[in-house]
C-alpha positions in Angstrom: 99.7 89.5 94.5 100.4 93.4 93.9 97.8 94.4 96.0 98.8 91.9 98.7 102.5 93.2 98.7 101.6 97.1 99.2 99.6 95.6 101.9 101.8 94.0 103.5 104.6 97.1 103.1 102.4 99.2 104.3 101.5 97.6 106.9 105.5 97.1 108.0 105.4 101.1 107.6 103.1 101.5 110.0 104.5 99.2 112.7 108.5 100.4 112.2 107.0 104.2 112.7 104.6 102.9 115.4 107.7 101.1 117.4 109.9 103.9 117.6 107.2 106.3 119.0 107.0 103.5 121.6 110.2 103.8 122.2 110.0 107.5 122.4 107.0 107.1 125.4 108.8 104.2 126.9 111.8 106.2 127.6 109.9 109.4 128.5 107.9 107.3 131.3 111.3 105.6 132.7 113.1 109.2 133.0 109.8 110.1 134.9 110.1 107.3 137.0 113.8 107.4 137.6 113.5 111.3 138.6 110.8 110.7 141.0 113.2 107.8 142.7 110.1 105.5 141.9 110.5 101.8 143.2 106.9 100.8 142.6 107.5 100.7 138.5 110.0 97.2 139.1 109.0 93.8 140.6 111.5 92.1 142.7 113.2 90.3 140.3 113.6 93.5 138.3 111.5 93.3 135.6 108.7 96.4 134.6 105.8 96.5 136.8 102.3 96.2 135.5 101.6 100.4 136.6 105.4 101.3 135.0 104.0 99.6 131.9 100.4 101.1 131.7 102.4 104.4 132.5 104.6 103.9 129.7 101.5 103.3 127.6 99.8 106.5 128.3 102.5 108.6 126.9 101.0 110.4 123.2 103.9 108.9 121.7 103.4 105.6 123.0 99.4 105.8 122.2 100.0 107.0 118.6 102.3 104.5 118.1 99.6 101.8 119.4 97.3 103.0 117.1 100.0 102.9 113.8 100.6 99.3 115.6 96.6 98.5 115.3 96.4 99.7 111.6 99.2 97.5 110.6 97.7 94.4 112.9 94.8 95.1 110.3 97.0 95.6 107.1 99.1 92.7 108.1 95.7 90.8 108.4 94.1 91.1 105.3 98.2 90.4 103.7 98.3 87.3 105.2 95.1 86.2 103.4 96.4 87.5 100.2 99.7 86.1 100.2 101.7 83.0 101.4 102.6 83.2 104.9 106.9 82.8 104.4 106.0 86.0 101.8 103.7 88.2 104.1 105.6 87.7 107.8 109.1 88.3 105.9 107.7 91.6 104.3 105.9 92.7 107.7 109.2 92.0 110.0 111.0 94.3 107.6 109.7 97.4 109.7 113.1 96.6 111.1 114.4 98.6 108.3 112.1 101.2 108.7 112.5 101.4 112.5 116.2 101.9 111.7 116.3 104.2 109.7 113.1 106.7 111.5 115.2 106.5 114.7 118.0 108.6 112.9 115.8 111.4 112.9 113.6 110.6 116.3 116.0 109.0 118.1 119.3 110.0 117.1 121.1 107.3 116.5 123.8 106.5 114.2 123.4 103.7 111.6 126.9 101.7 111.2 128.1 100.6 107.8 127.4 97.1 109.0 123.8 98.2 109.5 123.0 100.1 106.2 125.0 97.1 104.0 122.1 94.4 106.3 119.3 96.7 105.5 120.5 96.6 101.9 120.4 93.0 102.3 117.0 92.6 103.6 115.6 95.0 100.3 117.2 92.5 98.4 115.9 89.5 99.9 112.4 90.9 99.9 112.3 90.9 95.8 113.6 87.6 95.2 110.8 86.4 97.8 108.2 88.8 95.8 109.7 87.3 92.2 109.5 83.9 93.6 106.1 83.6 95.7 103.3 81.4 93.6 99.9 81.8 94.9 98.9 81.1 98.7 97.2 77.8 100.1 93.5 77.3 100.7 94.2 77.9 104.5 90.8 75.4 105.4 91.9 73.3 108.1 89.9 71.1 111.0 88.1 73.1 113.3 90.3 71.1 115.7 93.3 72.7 114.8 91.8 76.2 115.6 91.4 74.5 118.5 94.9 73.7 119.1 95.9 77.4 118.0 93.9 78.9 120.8 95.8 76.3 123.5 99.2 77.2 121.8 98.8 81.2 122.5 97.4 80.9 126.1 100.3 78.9 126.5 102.6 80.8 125.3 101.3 84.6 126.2 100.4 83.1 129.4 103.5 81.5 130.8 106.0 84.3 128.9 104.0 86.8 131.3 105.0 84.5 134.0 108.4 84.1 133.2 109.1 87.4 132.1 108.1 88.5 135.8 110.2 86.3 137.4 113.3 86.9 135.3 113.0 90.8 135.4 115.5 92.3 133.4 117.4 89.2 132.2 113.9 88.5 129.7 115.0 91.2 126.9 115.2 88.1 124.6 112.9 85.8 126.1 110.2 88.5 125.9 111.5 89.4 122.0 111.4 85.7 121.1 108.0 85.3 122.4 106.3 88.8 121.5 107.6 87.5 118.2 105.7 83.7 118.4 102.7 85.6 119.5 102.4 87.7 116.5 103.4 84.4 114.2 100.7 82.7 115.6 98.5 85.8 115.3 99.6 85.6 111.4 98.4 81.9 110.9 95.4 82.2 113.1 93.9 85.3 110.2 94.7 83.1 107.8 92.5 80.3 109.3 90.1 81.9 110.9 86.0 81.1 109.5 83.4 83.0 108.9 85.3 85.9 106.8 85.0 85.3 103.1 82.3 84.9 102.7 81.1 86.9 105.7 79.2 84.8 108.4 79.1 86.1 111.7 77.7 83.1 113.6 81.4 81.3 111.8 83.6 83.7 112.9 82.7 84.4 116.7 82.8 80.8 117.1 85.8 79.6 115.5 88.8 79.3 118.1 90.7 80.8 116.1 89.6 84.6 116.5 90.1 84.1 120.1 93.6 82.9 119.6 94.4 85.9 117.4 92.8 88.2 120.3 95.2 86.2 123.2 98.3 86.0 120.5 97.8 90.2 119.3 97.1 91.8 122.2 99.8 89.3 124.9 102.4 89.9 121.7 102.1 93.7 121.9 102.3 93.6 125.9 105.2 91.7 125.6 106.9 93.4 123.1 105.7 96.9 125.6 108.1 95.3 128.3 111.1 94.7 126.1 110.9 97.8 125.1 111.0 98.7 128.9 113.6 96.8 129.8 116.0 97.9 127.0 116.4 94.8 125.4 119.3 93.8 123.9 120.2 93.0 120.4 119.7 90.1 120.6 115.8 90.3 122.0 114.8 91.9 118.1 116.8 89.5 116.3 114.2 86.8 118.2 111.2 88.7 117.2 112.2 88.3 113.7 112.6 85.0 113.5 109.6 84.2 115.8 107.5 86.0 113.7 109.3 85.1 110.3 110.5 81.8 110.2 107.0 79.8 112.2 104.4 80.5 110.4 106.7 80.3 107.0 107.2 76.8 107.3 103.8 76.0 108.7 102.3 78.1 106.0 104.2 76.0 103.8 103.6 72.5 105.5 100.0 72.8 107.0 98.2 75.7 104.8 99.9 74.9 101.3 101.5 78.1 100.4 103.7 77.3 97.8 106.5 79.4 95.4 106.4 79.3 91.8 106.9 76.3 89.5 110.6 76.4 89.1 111.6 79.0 91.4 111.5 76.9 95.1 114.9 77.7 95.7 114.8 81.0 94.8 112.4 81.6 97.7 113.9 79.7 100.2 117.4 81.6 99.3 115.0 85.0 99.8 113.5 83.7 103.0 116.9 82.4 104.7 118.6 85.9 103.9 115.8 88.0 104.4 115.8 87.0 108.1 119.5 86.9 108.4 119.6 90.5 107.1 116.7 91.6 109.8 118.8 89.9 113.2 121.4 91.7 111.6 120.3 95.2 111.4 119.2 94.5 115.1 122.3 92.7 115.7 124.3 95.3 114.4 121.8 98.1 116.4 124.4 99.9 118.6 122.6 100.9 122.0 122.7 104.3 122.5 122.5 106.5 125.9 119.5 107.9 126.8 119.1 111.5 126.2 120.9 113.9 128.9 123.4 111.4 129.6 125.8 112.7 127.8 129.2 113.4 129.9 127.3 112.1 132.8 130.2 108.9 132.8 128.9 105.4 132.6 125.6 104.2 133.9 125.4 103.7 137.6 124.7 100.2 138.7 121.2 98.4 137.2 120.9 101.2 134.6 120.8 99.6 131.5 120.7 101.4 128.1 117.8 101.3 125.9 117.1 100.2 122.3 114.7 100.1 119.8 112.4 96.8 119.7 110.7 96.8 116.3 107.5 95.3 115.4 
């Protein structure tokens, strides 16, 4: 369980630090783009296009915080097979906290009373969980529901792409919500997937499962890339959190057999509700700042939009 926890912290280190270096080369690339008067880096309905998005990844911010993102994808693994899901996703979405408080210094925003009382919330939330989780399920299932898994992410990585392109810049949530559900199902498809303990090759590269973590990671993380280019709102991080959260808890719960200790049920389903009501807060409660240099400049000319931090 220890082990499993400092895991599953580090591993929301890595992503909070990772998503505000995104954010850093997500905002570098758009100033680029605006002061070149760019109009290939939107489609018609607004939204990033695919060369203003592989732009914004080849900034050294953006690719070192890619790289924090893919040693957390792995830390966040090997959690999620050492602890019950509702435990694991609740402790990895609190990079929300971490993303909070690293853009003081990067980013230099402000943090609100409102937003340091919901951080202090979530830390609380996160022990009763940690007091009250009891060991995780088996996570054996039918081969068919691997099966099922894989349909469910190129479902949904597939047609978010779609409608993310044809909403444009009215997807900041949409694109949270589902970056979020990508990652969930990325959660329960580790804990699944064949062929790892013990180690059989043949197993793993042909359970479904892998290939729905591969559709869920890497579509989540170009979702997630566009909400961060389209300055999502608020609203778009609280839906990560509870995409990522509050799935895969209950079907941890109801299809892999995590369970809390003898006794203490409650106690984790109080730590669960207010750990993700404490995360959509500290994003709810995120006030979107200016970009830098626009200070004095008056308000945002027409289509400019501020832009936010979207944690991982």
């Amino acid at each position: 369980m220890i082990i499993g926890l400092l895991t599953a912290v580090a591993a929301s280190a890595c992503y909070g630090t990772g998503s505000v270096l995104q954010a850093v080369g997500s905002r570098k690339s758009a100033r680029r783009e605006a002061a070149e008067s760019s109009t290939t880096g939107v489609t018609q309905h607004g939204g990033p296009s695919l060369s203003s998005t592989a732009k914004a990844a080849v900034t050294w911010e953006f690719m070192v915080g890619t790289v924090l993102d893919f040693v957390g994808f792995g830390l966040g693994a090997l959690a999620a097979r050492l602890l019950p899901l509702f435990l694991s996703q609740t402790v990895i979405s609190a990079n929300l906290v971490i993303t909070a408080v690293l853009s003081i210094k990067l980013l230099g925003i402000r943090l609100s009373r409102a937003e340091w009382s919901s951080i202090a919330v979530v830390c609380a939330a996160l022990v009763l969980l940690a007091t009250a989780a009891g060991p995780e399920g088996s996570g054996h299932t039918p081969i068919a529901t691997h099966w099922w898994l894989l349909v469910a992410s190129v479902v949904l990585i597939g047609g978010g792409i779609l409608i993310v392109r044809l909403l444009g810049g009215r997807a900041a949530i949409l694109a949270g919500l589902l970056s979020g559900l990508g990652f969930g199902a990325l959660g329960v498809g580790v804990r699944v997937l064949n062929g790892v303990d013990p180690f059989h090759l043949p197993s793993l590269l042909g359970d479904p499962a892998l290939y729905a973590i591969l559709v869920a990671g890497i579509g989540g993380m170009y979702l997630h890339t566009v909400a961060l280019q389209i300055g999502s709102v608020n609203g778009a991080t609280a839906a990560l959190v509870v995409g990522e959260t509050v799935v895969p808890g209950i079907l941890g719960v109801l299809w892999l057999g995590d369970a809390s200790r003898p006794g203490f049920a409650w106690v984790a389903v109080l730590g669960f509700v207010v750990a993700v009501a404490g995360a959509v807060a500290v994003a709810w409660f995120g006030e979107p700042e200016a970009e830098p240099g626009a200070a004095g400049a008056g308000a945002p000319e027409a289509g400019e939009r501020p832009t936010e931090v979207v944690a991982r």
